[in-house]
C-alpha positions as CSV (number, residue, x, y, z in Angstrom):
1,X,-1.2,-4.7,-19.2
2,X,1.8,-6.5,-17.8
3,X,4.0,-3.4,-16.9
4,X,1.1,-2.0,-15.7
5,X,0.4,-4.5,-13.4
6,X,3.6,-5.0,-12.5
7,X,3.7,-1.3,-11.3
8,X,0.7,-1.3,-9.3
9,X,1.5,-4.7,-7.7
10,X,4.8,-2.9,-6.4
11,X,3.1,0.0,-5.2
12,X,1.1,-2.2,-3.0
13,X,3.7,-4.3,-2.1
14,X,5.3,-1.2,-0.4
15,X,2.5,0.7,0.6
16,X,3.4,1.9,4.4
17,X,0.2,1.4,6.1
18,X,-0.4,-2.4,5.5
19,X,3.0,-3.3,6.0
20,X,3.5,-1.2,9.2
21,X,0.3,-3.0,10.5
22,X,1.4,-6.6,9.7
23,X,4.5,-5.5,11.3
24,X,2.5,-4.6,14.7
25,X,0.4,-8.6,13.9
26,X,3.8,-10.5,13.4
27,X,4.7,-9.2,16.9
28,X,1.9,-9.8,18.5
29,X,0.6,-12.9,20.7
30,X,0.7,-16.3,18.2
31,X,2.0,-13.0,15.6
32,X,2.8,-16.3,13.0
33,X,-0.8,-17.5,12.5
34,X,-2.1,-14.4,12.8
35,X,-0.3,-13.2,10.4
36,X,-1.0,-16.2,8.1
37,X,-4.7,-15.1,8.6
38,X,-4.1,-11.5,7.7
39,X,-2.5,-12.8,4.4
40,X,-5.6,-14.7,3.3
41,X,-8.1,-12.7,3.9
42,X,-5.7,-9.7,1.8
43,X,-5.5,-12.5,-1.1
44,X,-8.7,-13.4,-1.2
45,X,-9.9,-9.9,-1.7
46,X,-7.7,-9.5,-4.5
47,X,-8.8,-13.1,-5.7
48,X,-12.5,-11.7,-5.7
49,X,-11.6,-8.4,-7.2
50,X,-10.3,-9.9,-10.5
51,X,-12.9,-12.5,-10.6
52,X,-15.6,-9.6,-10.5
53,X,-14.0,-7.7,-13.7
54,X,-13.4,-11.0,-15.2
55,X,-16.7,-12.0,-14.7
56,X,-18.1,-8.7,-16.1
57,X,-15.5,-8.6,-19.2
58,X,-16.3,-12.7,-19.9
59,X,-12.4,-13.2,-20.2
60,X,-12.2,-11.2,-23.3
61,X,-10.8,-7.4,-23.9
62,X,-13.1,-4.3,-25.0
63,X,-12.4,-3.5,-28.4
64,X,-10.3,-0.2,-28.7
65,X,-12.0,2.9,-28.4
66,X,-15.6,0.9,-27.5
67,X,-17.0,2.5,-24.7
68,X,-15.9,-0.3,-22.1
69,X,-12.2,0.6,-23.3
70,X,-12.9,4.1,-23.0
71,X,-14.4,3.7,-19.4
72,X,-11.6,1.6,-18.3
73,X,-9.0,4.3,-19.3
74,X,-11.2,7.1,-18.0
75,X,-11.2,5.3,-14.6
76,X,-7.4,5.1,-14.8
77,X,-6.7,8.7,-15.4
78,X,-9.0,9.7,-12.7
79,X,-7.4,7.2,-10.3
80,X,-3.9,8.5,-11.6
81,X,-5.3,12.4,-10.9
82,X,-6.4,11.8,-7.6
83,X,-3.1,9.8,-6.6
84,X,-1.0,13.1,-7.3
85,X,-3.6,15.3,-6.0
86,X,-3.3,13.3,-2.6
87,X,0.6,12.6,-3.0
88,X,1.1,16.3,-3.7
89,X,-1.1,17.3,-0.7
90,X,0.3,14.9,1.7
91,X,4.0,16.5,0.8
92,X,3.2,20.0,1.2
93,X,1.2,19.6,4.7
94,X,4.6,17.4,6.0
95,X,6.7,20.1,4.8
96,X,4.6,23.0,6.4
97,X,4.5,21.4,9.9
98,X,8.8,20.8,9.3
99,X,8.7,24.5,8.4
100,X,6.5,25.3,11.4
101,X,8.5,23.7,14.2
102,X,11.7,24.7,12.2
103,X,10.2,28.2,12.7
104,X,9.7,28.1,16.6
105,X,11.8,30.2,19.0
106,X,14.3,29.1,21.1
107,X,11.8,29.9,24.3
108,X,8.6,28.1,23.2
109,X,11.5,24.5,22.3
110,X,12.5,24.8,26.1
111,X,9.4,25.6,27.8
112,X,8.0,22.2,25.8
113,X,11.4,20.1,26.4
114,X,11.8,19.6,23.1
115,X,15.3,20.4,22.2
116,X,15.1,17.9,19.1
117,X,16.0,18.4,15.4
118,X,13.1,19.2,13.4
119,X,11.3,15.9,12.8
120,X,11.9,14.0,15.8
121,X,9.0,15.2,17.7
122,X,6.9,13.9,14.9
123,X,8.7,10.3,15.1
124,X,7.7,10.1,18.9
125,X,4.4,11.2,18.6
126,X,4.8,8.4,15.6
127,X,6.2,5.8,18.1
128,X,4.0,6.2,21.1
129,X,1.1,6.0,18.4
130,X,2.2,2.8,17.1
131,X,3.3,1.5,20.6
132,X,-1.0,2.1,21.3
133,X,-1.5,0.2,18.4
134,X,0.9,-2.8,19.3
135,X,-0.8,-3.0,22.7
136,X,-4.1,-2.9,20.8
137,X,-3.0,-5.7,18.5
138,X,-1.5,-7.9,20.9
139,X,-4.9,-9.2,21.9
140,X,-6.9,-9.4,18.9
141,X,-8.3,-12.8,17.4
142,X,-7.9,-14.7,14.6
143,X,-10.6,-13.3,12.7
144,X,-9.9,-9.5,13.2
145,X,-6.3,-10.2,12.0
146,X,-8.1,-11.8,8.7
147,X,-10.1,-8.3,8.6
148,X,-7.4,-6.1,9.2
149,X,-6.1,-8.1,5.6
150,X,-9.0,-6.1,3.1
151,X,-9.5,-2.9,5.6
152,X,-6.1,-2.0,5.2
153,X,-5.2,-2.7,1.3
154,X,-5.0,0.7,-0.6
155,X,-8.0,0.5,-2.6
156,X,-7.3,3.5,-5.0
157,X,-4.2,1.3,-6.3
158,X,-6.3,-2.1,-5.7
159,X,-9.2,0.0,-8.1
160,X,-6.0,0.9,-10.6
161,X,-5.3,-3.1,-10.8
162,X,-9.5,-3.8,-11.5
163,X,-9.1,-1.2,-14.3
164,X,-5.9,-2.9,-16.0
165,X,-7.2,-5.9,-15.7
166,X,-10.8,-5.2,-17.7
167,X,-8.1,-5.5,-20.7
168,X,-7.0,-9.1,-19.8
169,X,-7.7,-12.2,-22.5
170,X,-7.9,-15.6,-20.8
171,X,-8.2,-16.9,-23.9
172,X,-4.0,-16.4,-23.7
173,X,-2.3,-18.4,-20.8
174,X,0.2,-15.4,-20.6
175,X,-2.5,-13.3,-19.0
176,X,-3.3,-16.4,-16.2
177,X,0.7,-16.0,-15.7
178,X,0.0,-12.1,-15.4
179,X,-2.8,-12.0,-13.1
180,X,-0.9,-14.5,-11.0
181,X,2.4,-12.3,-11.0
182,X,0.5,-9.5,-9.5
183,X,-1.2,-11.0,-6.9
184,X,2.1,-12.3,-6.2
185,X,4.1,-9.0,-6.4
186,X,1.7,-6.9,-4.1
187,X,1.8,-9.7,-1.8
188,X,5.5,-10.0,-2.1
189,X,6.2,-7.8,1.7
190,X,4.2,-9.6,3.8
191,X,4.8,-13.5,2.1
192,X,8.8,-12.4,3.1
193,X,8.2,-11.3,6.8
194,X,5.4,-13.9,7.3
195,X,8.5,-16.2,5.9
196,X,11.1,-14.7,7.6
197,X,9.4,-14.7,11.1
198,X,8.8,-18.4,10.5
199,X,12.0,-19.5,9.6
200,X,14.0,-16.7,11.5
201,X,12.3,-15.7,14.7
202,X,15.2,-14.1,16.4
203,X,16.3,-12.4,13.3
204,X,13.2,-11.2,12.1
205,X,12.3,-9.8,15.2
206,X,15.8,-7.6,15.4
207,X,15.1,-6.0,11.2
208,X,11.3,-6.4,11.4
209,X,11.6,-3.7,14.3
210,X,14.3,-1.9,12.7
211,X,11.8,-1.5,9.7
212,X,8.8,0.0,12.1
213,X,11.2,2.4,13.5
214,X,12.0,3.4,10.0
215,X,8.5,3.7,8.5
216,X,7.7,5.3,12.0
217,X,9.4,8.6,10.7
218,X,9.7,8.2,7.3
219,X,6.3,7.1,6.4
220,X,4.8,10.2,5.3
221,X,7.7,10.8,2.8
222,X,7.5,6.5,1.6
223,X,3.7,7.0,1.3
224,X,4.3,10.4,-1.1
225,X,6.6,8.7,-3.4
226,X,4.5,5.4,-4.2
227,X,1.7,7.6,-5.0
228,X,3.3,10.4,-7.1
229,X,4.7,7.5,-9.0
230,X,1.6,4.8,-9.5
231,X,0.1,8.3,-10.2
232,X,1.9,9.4,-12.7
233,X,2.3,6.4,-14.8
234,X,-1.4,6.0,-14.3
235,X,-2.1,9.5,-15.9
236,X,0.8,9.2,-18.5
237,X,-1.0,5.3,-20.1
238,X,-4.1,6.6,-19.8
239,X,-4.1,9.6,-21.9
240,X,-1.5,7.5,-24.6
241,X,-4.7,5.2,-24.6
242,X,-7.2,8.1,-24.8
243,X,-5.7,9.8,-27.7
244,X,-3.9,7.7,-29.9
């Protein structure tokens, strides 16, 4: 359960969308308690995850090969399936529209302006999204930034973790320790840039817009490899568990 957790607690740590988001909230107006909001709300949904598998498991692990055990594993692999189906979907759509403006003529490229290596037309269309979104972020209150916290959590690797954790035994302190680690570990990005921007302003403000100009064109390819890996170790555990 540990290394699984562990794995999934990365995945999330890094996921693209949530951290690009509390990017946009750091920089926004009062970016530091808004911010601080958005990381509560994201905790407590975790915090109410586990405590609803905990409280439908009492604490204690399924027997192997009982039909809770079986069901929790099931869940995995399905999870794990879906993740590749998606991650291996995702890749092949980014490298047909590469392909496509790789493909164009020299004519159609000047008669749009767009004289551009592949790829950089898709990091502007990137940037002036996200420069909407800043300006729509700027001005939100307290309590959307605490929404934006749950809304934006990957929930196929947030289901993953509610699965792993169905085999936890709090009858053990090492599994409080565990359950702890991971809520720490997928929070791990945004505790360091909501720390950073406290203690660092100026600095964080230089690398935390470094890192949006980075995910702005290389989020699709971030986004694929978190999910072909979570994916594949999910599919990999669960048929060990299914068949031995």
């Amino acid at each position: 359960m540990v290394l699984d957790l562990v794995l999934i607690g990365l995945g999330i740590a890094v996921f693209p969308l949530p951290v690009a988001a509390f990017v946009l909230v750091l920089s926004a107006d009062r970016g530091i308690l808004k911010g601080l909001a958005f990381i509560v709300a994201w905790l407590a949904c975790f915090v109410a995850v586990l405590a609803v598998v905990l409280l439908a498991t009492g604490g204690e692990p399924p027997a192997p090969k009982s039909p809770p055990s079986t069901a929790a594993s099931a869940l995995k692999l399905a999870i794990g399936v879906g993740l590749i189906v998606y991650g291996w979907r995702r890749r092949k759509a980014g490298r047909r529209e590469t392909g496509q403006r790789a493909g164009e003529p020299p004519q159609s490229q000047e008669m749009k302006g767009t004289r551009e290596t592949p790829g950089t037309q898709e990091a502007q269309e990137a940037q002036e999204a996200s420069g909407g979104m800043a300006a729509r972020l700027d001005h939100i209150s307290m309590w959307t930034a605490a929404g934006l916290g749950p809304l934006l959590q990957p929930w196929g690797l947030v289901a993953a973790g509610a699965a792993t954790v169905v085999s936890a035994d709090l009858s053990h302190a090492g599994s409080f320790l565990a359950l702890f680690a991971y809520c720490l570990i997928a929070t791990s990005s945004l505790l360091t840039m909501e720390l950073y921007t406290t203690f660092a302003p100026d600095s964080a403000r230089v690398r935390l817009g470094r890192l949006r100009t980075w995910l702005q064109s290389h989020q699709d390819q971030a986004l694929v490899t978190v999910v072909l890996v979570v994916g594949l170790f999910l599919v990999g555990k669960s048929i060990y568990q299914l068949t031995s």
